[in-house]
VOGU-3710 file (C-alpha; in Angstrom, 3 decimals, decimal comma):
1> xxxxxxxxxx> 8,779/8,171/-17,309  11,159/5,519/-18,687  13,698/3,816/-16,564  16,999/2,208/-17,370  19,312/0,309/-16,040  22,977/0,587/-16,176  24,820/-2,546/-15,636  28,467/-1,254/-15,965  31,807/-2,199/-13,261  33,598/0,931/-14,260
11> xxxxxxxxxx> 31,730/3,317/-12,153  33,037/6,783/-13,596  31,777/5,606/-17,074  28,104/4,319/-15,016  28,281/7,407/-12,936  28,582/9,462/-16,096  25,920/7,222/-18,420  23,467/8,081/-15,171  23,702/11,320/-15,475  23,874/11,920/-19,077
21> xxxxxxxxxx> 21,159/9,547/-20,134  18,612/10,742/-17,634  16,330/13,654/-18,448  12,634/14,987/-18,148  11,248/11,753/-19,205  13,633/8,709/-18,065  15,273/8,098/-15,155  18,910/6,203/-15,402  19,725/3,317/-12,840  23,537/2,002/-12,193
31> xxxxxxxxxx> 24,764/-0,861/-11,361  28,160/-2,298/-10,394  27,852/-6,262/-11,004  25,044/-9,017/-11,963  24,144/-9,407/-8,232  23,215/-5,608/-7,887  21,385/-5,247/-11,162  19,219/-8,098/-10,142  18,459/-6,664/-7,133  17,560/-4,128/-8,729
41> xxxxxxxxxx> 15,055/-5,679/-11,578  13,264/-7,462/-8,487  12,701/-4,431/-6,862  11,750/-2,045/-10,054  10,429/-2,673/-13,307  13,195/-1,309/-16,386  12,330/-0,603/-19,913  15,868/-1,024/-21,260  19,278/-2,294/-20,196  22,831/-0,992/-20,720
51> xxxxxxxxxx> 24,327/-4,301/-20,394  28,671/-4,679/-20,633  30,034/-8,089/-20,858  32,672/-8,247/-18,701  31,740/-8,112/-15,264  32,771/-9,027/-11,857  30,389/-11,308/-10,461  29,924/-12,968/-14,214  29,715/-12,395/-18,050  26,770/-10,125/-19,830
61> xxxxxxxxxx> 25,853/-12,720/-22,447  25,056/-15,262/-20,004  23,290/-13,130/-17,842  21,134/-11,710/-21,142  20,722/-15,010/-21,804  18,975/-16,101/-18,499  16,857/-12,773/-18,353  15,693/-13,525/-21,821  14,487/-16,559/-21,262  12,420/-15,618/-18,165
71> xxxxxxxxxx> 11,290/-11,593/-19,269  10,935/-9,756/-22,471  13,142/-6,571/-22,590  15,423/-4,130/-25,036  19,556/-4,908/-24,089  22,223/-2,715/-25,368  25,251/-4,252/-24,682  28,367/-1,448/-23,948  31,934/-3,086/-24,203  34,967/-2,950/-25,150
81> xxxxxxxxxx> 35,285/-6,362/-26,763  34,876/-6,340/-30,602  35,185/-9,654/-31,803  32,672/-10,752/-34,025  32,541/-13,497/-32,059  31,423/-11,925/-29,108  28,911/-9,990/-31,210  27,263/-12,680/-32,868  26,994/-14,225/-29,169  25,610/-11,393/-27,727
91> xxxxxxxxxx> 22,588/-11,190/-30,760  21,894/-14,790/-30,039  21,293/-14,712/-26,682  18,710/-11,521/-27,358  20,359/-8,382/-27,592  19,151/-5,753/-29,395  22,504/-3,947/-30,345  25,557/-3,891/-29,867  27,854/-0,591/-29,288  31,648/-1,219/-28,504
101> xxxxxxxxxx> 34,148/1,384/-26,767  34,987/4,178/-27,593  31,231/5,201/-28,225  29,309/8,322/-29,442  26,718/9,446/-26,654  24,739/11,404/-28,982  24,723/7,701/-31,298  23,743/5,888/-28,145  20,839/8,664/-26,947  19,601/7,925/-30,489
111> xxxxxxxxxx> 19,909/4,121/-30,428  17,913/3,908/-26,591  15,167/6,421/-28,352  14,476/4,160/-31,357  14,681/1,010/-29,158  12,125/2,428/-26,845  9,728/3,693/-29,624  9,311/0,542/-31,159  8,678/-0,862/-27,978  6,148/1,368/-27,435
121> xxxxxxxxxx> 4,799/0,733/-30,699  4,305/-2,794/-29,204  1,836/-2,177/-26,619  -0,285/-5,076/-27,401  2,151/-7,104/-25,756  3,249/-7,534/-22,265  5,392/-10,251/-20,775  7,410/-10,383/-17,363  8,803/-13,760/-15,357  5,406/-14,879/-14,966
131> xxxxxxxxxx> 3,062/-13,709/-17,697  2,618/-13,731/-21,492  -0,033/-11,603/-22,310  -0,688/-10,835/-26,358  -3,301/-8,540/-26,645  -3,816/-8,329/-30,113  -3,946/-12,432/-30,602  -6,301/-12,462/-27,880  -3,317/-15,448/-26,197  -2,882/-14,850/-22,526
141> xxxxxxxxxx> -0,626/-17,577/-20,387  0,968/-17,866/-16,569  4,016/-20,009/-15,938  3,463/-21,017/-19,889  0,221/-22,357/-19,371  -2,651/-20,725/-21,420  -5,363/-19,399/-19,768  -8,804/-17,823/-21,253  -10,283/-14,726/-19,822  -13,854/-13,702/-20,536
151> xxxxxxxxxx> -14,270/-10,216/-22,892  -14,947/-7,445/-19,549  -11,523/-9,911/-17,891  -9,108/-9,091/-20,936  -10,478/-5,328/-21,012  -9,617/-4,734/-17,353  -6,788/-6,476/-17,924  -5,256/-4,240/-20,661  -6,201/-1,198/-18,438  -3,961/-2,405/-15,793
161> xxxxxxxxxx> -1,213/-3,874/-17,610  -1,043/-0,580/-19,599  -1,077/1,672/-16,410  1,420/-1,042/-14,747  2,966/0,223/-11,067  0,003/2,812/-11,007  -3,346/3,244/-9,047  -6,034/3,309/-10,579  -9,523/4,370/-8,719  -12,388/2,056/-9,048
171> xxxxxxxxxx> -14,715/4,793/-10,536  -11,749/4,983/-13,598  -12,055/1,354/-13,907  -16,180/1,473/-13,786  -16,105/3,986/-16,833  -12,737/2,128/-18,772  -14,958/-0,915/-18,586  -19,153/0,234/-19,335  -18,294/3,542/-20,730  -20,009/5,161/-17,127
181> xxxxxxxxxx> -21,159/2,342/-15,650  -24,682/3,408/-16,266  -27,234/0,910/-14,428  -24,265/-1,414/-12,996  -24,542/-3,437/-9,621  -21,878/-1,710/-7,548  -20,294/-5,016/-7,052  -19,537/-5,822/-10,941  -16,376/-4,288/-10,909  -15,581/-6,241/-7,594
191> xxxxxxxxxx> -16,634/-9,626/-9,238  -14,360/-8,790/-12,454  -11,435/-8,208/-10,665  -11,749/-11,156/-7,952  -12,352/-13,718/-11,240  -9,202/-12,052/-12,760  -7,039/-12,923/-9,798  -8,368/-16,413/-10,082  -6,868/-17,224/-13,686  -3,765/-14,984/-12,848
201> xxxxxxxxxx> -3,151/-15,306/-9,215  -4,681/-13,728/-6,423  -1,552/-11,479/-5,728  -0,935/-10,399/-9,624  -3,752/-7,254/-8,584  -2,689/-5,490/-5,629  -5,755/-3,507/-3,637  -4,847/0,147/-2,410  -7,598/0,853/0,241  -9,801/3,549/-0,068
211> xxxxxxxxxx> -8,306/4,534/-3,460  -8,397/1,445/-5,975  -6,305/-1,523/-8,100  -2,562/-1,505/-9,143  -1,155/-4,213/-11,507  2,045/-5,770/-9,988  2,240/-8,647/-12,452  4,961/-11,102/-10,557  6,455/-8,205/-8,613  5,111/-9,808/-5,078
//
């Protein structure tokens, strides 16, 4: 399930972007000002933003500025200003595109669905507030410091990153990491996890008693 947010002051075009943008497979979040959709962010994790630039509490670039700077995620900005200006602006501080009103919805369905595929396509690489995690290069940092994780570490790792928000029993974990676990001290997967949490942080793996290990990442 993918989840975006709607950051949008005119609340019968958010009300009506919440309800035509969610479906079977995302869910579609509003909110009314910067404040809100920050609330918002802390409290959930997104996979895209509907972002307009003139809002209440502040302006959109600004504030896709910021969250750039601190979080890697896809922005669509929705507005009615069309200066080139303003676009050029809103590209430089990390948008991804840039629709202005009057809009197509089936255009804008189709521009969120090839945003999020080659996001997807992008697994290898996770970042939130906190971490920096690049899979593929094998360069993980907190806080922008680099830190080195040991081969069975980065494995586990990508097993929770990848099933972020989500529970994940210790016997899945056993067989993700030995292939069944055949012969292994009861206590290796215990071991992994606690020398994980001391290169990330002891709260960046939450435990679920009685059923397993959730990645929160800087969500504590």
């Amino acid at each position: 399930m993918k989840r975006i947010l709607i950051i949008e002051d005119d609340e019968a075009i958010r009300a009506g972007l919440c309800r035509s943008l969610a479906s079977d497979t995302m869910e579609a979040v509003g909110a009314e000002d910067l404040a809100s959709a920050a609330q918002r962010m802390n409290a959930q994790q997104f996979d895209l933003l509907l972002l307009d630039c003139n809002l209440p509490d502040g302006n959109g670039i600004d504030f896709c500025r910021e969250l750039m700077s601190k979080m890697s995620i896809p922005v669509i900005f929705l507005t009615v200003r069309d200066s080139e200006i303003d676009e050029v602006a809103a590209f430089r501080a990390g948008a991804c595109d840039y629709v202005k009103k009057p809009f197509s919805l089936m255009v804008l369905r189709e521009r969120i669905a090839a945003l999020l595929e080659r996001r997807e396509k992008r697994s290898d690489l996770y970042v939130d507030r906190r971490y920096r995690f690049d899979f593929g290069a094998m360069d993980f940092s907190v806080d922008g410091e680099r830190v080195y994780l040991g081969a069975t570490e980065c494995k586990l790792l990508a097993v929770l990153v990848k099933n972020a928000g989500h529970v994940l029993s210790r016997a899945a974990l056993t067989d993700a990491l030995w292939e069944g676990g055949e012969e292994l001290n009861e206590n290796a997967l215990s071991v992994t996890v606690s020398r994980l949490r001391g290169r990330l942080g002891e709260k960046s793996i939450s435990t679920i008693y009685g059923l397993g290990y959730m990645w929160v990442g800087d969500k504590t």
